[in-house]
C-alpha positions as CSV (number, residue, x, y, z in Angstrom):
1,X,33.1,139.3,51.1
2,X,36.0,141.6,50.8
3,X,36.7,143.0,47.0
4,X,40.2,142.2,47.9
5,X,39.0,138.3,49.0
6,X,37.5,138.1,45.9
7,X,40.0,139.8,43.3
8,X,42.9,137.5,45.1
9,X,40.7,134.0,44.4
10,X,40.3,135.4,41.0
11,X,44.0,135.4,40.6
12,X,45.0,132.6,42.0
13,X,42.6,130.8,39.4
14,X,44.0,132.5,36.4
15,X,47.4,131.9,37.8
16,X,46.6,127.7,38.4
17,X,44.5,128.1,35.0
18,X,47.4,129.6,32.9
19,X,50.9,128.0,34.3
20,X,50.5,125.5,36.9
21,X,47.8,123.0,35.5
22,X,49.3,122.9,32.0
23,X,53.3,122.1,33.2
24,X,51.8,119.5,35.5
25,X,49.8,118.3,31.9
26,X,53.4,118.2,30.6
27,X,54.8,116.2,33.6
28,X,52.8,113.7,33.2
29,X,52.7,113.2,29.6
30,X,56.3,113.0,29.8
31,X,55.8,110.1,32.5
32,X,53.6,108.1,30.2
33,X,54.6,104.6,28.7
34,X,55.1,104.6,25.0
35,X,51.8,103.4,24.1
36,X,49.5,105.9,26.2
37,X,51.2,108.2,24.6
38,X,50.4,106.9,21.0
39,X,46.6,107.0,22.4
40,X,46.6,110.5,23.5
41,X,48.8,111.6,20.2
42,X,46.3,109.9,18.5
43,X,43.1,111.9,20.4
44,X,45.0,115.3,19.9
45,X,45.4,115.3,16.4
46,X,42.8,117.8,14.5
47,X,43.7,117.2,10.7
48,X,45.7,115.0,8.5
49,X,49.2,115.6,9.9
50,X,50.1,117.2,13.5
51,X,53.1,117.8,14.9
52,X,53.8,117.0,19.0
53,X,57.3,117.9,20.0
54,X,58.2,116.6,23.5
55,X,61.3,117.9,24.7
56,X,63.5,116.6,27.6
57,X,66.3,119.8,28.3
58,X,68.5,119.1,25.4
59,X,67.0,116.9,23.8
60,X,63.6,115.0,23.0
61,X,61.4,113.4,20.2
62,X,59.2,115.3,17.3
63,X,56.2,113.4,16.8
64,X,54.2,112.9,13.5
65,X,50.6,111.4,13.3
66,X,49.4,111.1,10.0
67,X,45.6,110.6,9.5
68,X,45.3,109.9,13.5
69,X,46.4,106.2,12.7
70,X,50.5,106.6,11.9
71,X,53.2,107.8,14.1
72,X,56.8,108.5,13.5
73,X,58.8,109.8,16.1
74,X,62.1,111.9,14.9
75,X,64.4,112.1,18.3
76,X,66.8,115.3,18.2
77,X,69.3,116.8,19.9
78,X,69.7,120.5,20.5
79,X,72.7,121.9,18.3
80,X,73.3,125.4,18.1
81,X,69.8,126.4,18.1
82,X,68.8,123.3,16.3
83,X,67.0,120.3,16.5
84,X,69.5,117.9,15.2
85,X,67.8,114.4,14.3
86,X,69.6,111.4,15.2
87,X,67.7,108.8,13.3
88,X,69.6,106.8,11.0
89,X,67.5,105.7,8.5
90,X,64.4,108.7,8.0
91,X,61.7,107.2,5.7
92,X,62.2,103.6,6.6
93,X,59.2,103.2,8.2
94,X,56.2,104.0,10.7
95,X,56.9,103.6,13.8
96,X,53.4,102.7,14.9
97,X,50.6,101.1,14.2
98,X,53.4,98.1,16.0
99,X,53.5,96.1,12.3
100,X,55.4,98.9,11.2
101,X,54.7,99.0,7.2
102,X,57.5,100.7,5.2
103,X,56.4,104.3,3.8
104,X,55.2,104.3,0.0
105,X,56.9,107.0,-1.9
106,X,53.5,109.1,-1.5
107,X,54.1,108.9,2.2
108,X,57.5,109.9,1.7
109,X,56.9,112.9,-0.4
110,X,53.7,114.2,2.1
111,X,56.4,114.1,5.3
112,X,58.8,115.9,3.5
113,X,56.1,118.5,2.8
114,X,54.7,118.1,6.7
115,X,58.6,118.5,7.4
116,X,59.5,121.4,5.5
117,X,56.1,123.0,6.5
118,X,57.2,122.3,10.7
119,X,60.2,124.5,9.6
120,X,58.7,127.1,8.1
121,X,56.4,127.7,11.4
122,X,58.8,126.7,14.3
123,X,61.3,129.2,15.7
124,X,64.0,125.8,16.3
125,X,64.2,124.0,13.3
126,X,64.6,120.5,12.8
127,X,68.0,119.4,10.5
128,X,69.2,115.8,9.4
129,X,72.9,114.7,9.3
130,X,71.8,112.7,6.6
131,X,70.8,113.8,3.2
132,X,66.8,115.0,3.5
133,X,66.0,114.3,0.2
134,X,67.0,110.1,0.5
């Protein structure tokens, strides 16, 4: 085979590799009913608290599994260069498992921490119209 044969295939497998194989990962996790995506949330997780943020343009949801058995979802808007949260009521309770137990003031205190931590890495931070500290 030609060098140049085999330099183009090489490409074009990097190239499917890097960008096209992951935004089609993103398509269809997007597409995904609620609870498949709990399930696959719930398989991504390494550690006791990860972060997902699934964004639709301007807006989109910021997921947090705790201990790969508790989700809550914060849905945002885009603001100014900011992820404004449109949840009413913020440490109410889980959003799944689907009983939805109310957060213990432990719980509350570790998501402030998991929240203020998400800040400190992400370039678009996530802000409450509420008061944080409730």
């Amino acid at each position: 085979m030609n060098p140049f044969v085999i330099t183009a295939i090489a490409a074009a497998v990097i190239l499917l590799g890097i960008f096209v194989i992951p935004l089609i990962n993103r398509l269809q996790f997007n597409k995904l009913p609620v609870e498949q995506k709990v399930r696959v949330l719930m398989h991504q997780a390494n550690g006791l608290s990860y972060f997902k943020n699934v964004s639709g343009g301007r807006s989109g949801t910021l997921y947090y599994v705790k201990n790969k058995r508790k989700i809550y979802l914060l849905p945002w808007v885009l603001s100014e260069n900011k992820m404004v949260c449109t949840r009413t009521n913020l440490f109410e309770k889980w959003d799944y498992p689907e009983e939805q137990p109310p957060f213990t003031e432990e719980e509350r205190e570790q998501l402030r921490e998991a929240l203020e931590g998400y800040n400190a890495r992400s370039r678009v931070r996530i802000v409450f119209k509420n008061d944080f500290t409730q």
